[in-house]
Phi, psi and omega in degrees: 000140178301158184261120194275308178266083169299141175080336183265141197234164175291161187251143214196137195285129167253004213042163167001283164335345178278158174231014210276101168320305195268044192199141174278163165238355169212340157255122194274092201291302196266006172277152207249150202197122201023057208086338178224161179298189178292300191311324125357289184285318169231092175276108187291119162234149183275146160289080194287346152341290174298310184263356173247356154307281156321095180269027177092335202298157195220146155336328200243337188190166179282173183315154161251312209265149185253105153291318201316322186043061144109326178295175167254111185317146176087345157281166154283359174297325226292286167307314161294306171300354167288346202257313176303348188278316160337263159353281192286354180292311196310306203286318172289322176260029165076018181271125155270004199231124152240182174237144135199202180240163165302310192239057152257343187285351192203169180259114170317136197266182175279329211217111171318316164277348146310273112082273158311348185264318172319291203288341167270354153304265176327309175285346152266330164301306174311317225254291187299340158302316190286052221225149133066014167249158139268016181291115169242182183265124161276349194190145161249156178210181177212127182268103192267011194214001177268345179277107174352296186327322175265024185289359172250351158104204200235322151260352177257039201249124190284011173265141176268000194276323180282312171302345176270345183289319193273329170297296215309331180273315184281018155282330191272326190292320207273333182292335185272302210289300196287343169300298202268011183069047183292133174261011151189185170244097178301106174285111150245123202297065186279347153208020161306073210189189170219112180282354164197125162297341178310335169242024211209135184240081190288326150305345150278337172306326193279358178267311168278324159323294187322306164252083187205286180312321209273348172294324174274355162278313184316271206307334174300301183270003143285340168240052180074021174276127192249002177287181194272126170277162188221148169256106190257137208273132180203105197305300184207161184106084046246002176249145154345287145246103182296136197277323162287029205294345167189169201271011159279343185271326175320291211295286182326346178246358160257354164289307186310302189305322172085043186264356223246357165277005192240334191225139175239154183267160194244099159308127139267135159315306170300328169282319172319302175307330197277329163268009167087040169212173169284171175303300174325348188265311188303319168309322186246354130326308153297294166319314176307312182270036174032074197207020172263100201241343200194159212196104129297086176270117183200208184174126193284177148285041263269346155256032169245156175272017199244169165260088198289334172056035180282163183293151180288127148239004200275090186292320150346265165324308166301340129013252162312327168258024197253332165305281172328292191324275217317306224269353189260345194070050155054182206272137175287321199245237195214191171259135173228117186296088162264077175215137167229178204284173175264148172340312186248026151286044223270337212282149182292304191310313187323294206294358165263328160330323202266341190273295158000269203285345168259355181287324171323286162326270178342318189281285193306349176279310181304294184321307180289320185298310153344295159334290171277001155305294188277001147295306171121297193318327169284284189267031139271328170326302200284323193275282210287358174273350170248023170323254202018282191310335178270343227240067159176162188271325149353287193294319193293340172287319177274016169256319190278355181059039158266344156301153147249164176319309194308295166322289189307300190294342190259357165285322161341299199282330217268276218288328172089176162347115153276146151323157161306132162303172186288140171301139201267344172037052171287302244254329180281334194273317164313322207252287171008262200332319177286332179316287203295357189267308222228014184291316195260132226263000000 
């Protein structure tokens, strides 16, 4: 078979110290960092939306970049080179992990079951690449919001005809991810939301979202699937307001529904920022409740409004969420690059370049976040800014929920006026952090 990214050699760790457009300088697949290998610590997957897909094209203008790798778009000649540009992509930067949607791996058809014979094609054609790899699926999807049809979205959608539609593909979808040994399922609400309640009956919507999920859970584990379904959390864009809007309201609807033994959320950055909190926050939201299952790496624009999906170079942010991971006892699923080249980004060299610089970021994040575990200064502070609750008997009753109002108010009455609590020494807390990012000279 022809070689598609001609002239690009496999990429291989130079150290820091490299100047190679085309070499990590900081990630190292076997170096061991608190116990485990990096590769370990990250397991990286590629997106085949973004990457064998995305051509540039916009709201403002056409494609720049030729996805096509030799075919003619819109075919299954199409689909299958995508799987070989996929492959050998994979294989040159060491990623063993993919994504996908049902119908980025094939063109959608006319017909649902035309459809299913692509995709039972296709998913053999794959199933014979990962032959003699060690490349598996980390996660399946289904696309439930690029089709007119869904224009009301799949489970909130007010139609049942549409709702039966969107089952029948996350049947097919949940049937390829077990077909390719996916170790999960992704929801992602892409328009599951509303754009005026004058016309939205949010409470049945969200009564049918709840079953649609609890059908795919049924049907999952009836045909062996033992992985984590996953939620991935998003406010708006492309519906005004999204039903999944961050990942405390995720957690809160699969609780109500009584979903939450079956499913944990796949955090995006970009999407977190878009809700007005950091990546960090949603990552130790899903984590406090034990519900950080999966990493969508990518990164927003903080003066665009949008979900910009650009690759992470933010080393900072990355950091902080490598911290989180480290500090949760690390991931059911993976890192997954839900990222694409920028417009004039068009080049086969752009899209290893752009895989580069976020496998690059991760690594140096894992590494510093490491750093700040085994430095100590933070998460002794943060334990010693709430001693009081361990060191009194009080405190240790409203932590075990053996206090009464009566107790807490008459120590109240006992003790008079509190002192200001102890200093949040944030600004101390920073320069920790920078120390450890940017101390050696």
């Amino acid at each position: 078979m022809a070689e598609i990214f001609q002239n690009i050699p496999a990429i291989r760790y130079e150290g820091p110290a490299s100047k190679a457009p085309l070499a990590f300088k900081y990630y190292h697949p076997d170096r061991v960092i608190l116990g485990k290998k990096m590769s370990e610590h990250l397991p990286f997957a590629m997106a085949w939306w973004h990457n064998l897909g995305a051509a540039g094209k916009d709201m403002f203008g056409d494609a720049t970049a030729d996805k096509t790798f030799g075919a003619k778009a819109g075919t299954m000649a199409h689909a299958k080179a995508k799987v070989d540009a996929g492959f050998e992509f994979m294989q040159k930067l060491g990623i063993n992990l993919f994504c996908f949607h049902d119908v980025d791996l094939v063109p959608e058809a006319d017909t649902i079951d035309e459809t299913n014979a692509r995709l039972d094609e296709l998913t053999d054609y794959i199933l014979a690449k990962m032959k003699g790899t060690d490349i598996k699926c980390l996660w399946g999807t289904s696309n439930l919001f690029s089709n007119a049809r869904f224009m009301n979205g799949a489970g909130s959608s007010n139609s049942v005809d549409v709702f039966c539609h969107a089952a029948a593909q996350i049947k097919k979808a949940l049937e390829c991810t077990v077909k390719l040994g996916g170790r999960g399922y992704v929801f992602w609400g892409g328009r599951e939301g509303y754009e005026t309640l004058l016309n939205t009956d949010m409470k049945f919507e969200q009564e049918n979202i709840a079953a649609l999920m609890k059908m795919a859970v049924s049907y999952g584990r009836s045909i062996g699937f033992t992985g984590d379904f996953f939620i991935e959390p998003k406010p708006k864009e492309p519906m005004k307001h999204q039903y999944d809007y961050d990942a405390a309201t995720a957690i809160g609807f699969l609780r109500q529904f009584g979903l939450d033994k079956d499913f944990k959320l796949n955090i995006e950055a970009n999407h977190a920022t878009l809700a007005g909190h950091t990546f960090q926050h949603d990552l130790r939201v899903a984590a406090d409740n034990g519900m950080l299952g999966s990493i969508d790496a990518n990164q927003g624009d903080m003066l665009l409004g949008w979900d910009t999906d650009e690759f992470p170079f933010n080393v900072y942010d990355a950091t902080l969420c490598l911290y989180e991971v480290l500090k949760s006892g690390g991931l059911s699923g993976g890192f997954n690059f839900d990222a694409k080249t920028r417009r004039p980004s068009y080049t086969y060299e752009d899209m290893f370049q752009a895989f580069v610089l976020g496998m690059d970021t991760f690594a140096l994040g894992l590494i510093k976040a490491a750093e700040m575990v085994e430095d100590g200064r933070i998460d002794t502070f943060v334990k010693d800014r709430y001693a009081s609750y361990a060191v009194t008997d009080i405190g240790q009753k409203i932590r075990a929920g053996e206090a009464t109002l009566a107790e807490c108010a008459a120590i109240a009455s006992k003790h008079g006026a509190p002192e200001l609590p102890g200093s949040g020494r944030q600004e101390y807390l920073e320069a920790v952090m920078n120390q450890i990012l940017f101390g050696k000279a």
